[in-house]
C-alpha positions as CSV (number, residue, x, y, z in Angstrom):
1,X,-26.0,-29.6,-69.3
2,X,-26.7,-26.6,-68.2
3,X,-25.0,-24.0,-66.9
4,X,-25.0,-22.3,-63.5
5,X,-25.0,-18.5,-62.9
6,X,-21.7,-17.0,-61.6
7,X,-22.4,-16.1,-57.7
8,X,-18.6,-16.7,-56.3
9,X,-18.0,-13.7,-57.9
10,X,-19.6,-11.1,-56.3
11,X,-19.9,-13.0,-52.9
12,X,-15.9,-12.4,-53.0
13,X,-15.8,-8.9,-54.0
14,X,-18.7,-8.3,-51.1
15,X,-16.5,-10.5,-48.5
16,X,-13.5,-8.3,-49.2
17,X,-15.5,-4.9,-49.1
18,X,-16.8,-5.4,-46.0
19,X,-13.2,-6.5,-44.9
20,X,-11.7,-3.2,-45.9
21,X,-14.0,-1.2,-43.6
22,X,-13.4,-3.1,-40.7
23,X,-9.9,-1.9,-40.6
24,X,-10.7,1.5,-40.8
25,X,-13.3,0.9,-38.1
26,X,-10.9,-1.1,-35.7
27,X,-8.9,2.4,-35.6
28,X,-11.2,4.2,-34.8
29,X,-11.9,1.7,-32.2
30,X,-8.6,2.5,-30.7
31,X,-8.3,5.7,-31.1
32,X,-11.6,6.5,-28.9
33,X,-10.2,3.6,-26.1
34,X,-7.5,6.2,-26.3
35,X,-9.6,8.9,-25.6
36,X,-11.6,6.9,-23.0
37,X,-8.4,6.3,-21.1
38,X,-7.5,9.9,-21.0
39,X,-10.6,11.2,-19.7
40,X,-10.8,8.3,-16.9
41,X,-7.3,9.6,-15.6
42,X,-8.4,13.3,-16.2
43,X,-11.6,11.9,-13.8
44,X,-9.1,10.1,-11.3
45,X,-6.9,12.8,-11.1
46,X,-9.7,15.7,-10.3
47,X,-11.0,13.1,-7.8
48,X,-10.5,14.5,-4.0
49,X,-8.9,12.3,-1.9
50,X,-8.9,13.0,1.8
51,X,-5.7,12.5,4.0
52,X,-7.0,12.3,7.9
53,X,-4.5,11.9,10.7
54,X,-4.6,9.0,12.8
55,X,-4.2,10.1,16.5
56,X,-5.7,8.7,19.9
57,X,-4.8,9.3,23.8
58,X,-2.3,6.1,23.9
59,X,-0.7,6.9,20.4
60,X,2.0,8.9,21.1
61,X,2.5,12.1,19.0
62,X,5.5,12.6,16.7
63,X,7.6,15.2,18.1
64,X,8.4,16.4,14.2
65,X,5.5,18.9,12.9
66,X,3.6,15.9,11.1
67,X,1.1,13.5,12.4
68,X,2.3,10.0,13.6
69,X,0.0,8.1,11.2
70,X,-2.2,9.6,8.6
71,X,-4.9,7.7,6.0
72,X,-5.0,8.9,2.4
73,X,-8.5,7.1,0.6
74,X,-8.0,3.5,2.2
75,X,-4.1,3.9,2.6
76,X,-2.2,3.9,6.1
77,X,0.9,5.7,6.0
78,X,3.1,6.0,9.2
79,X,5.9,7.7,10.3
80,X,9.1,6.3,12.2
81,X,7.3,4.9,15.3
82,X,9.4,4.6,18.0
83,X,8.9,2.7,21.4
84,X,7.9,5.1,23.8
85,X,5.9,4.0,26.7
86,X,1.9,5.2,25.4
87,X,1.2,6.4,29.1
88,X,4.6,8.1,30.6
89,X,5.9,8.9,27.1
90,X,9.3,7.8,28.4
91,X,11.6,4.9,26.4
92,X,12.4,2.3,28.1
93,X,16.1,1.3,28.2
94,X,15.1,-2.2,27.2
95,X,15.2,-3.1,23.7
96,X,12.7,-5.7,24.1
97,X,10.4,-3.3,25.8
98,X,11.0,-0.9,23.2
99,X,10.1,-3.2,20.4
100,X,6.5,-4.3,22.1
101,X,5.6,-0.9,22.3
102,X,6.6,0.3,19.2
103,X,4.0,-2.6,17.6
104,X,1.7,-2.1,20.4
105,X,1.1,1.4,18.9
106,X,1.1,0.4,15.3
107,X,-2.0,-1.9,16.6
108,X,-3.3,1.3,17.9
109,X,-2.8,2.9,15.0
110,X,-4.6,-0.1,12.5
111,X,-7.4,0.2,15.1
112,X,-8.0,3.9,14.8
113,X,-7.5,3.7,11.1
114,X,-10.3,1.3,11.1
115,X,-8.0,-2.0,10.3
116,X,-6.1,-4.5,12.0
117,X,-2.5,-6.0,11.7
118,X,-3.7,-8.0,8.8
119,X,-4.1,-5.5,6.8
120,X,-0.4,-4.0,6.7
121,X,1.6,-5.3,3.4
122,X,5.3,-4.1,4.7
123,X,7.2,-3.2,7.7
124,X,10.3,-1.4,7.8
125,X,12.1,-1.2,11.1
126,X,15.3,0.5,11.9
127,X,17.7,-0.6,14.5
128,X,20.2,1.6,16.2
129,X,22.4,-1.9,16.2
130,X,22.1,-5.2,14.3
131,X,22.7,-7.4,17.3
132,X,18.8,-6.4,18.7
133,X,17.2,-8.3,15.3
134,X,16.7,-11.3,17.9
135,X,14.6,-9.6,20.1
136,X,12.6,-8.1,17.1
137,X,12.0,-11.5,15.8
138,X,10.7,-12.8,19.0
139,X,8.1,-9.7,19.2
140,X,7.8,-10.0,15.6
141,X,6.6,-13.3,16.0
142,X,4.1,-13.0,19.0
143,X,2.7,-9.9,17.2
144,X,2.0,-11.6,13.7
145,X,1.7,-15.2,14.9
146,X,0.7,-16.8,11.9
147,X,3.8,-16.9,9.8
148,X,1.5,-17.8,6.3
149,X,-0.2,-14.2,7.1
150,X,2.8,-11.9,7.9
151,X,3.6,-8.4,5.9
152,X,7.0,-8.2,4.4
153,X,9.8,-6.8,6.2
154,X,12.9,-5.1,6.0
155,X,14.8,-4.2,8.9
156,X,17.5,-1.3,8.3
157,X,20.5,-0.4,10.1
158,X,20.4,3.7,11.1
159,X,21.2,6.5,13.3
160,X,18.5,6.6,15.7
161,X,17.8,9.7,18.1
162,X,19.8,8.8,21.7
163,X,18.1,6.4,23.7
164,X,15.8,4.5,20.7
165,X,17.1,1.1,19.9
166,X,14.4,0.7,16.9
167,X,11.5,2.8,15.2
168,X,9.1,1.2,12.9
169,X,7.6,1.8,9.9
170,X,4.5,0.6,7.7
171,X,2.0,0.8,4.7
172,X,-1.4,-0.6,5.3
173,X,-4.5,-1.0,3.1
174,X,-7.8,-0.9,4.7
């Protein structure tokens, strides 16, 4: 019989050379996604974002010095929104009233920011006193009438200026 050459031999020793290398190698792999990831933040950070208030005729001003509503990139921030009549600038003693302008505005708001109500994620509103969340709910609910499609909300006890039952807060993404 004859004998075969030896080839397992060397096909090992090649398999476990060419294993030894691809651990160095997957280092260095991570090291430069390391380095990748730095310089994308480095590129994110030096990025300029603009910040642009958000202001129209029927948005009432703040009467703090900062801007009622202001867009950062695609981002809506707002301040405390209160419910001040957009025309006379008075607030109603009405609660109810109150409320439907305080969301009136914040659709003002969306609309100059170049969104709509669907695209705010959370609501805060503050109430002066606990027993007016009834009447925020029934606004609540004529203003975002699909309940599968509502932002979150929190509603928050506070000490409001005299005369303001509720202000109103929100984030929006546009």
């Amino acid at each position: 019989m004859a004998k075969r050459p030896a080839r397992k031999a060397p096909r090992r020793a090649a398999a476990k050379a060419a294993k030894k290398p691809a651990k160095k190698s997957a280092k260095k792999v991570v090291t430069k996604a390391k380095g990748a990831v730095k310089k994308s933040a480095t590129r994110v950070a030096s990025q300029k974002i603009s910040r642009v208030e958000i202001a129209a005729a029927d948005i009432p001003t703040h009467p703090q010095p900062f801007p009622t509503a202001c867009k950062v990139g695609n981002v809506v921030f707002s301040s405390a929104v209160s419910g001040e009549d957009p025309v006379t600038h008075e607030i109603p003693a009405d609660p109810k009233l109150q409320a439907e302008n305080a969301f009136r505005t914040v659709r003002r708001i969306m609309e100059e920011a170049g969104g709509t109500l669907d695209n705010i994620g959370k609501v805060t509103v503050y109430v002066k006193d606990r027993e007016i969340r009834p009447i925020v709910n029934a606004v609540w609910e004529k203003v975002f009438n699909n309940p599968k499609s509502r932002p979150v909300r929190h509603m928050v006890p506070f000490d409001l200026p005299p005369g303001r039952a509720l202000q109103v807060e929100f984030l929006a993404v546009v």
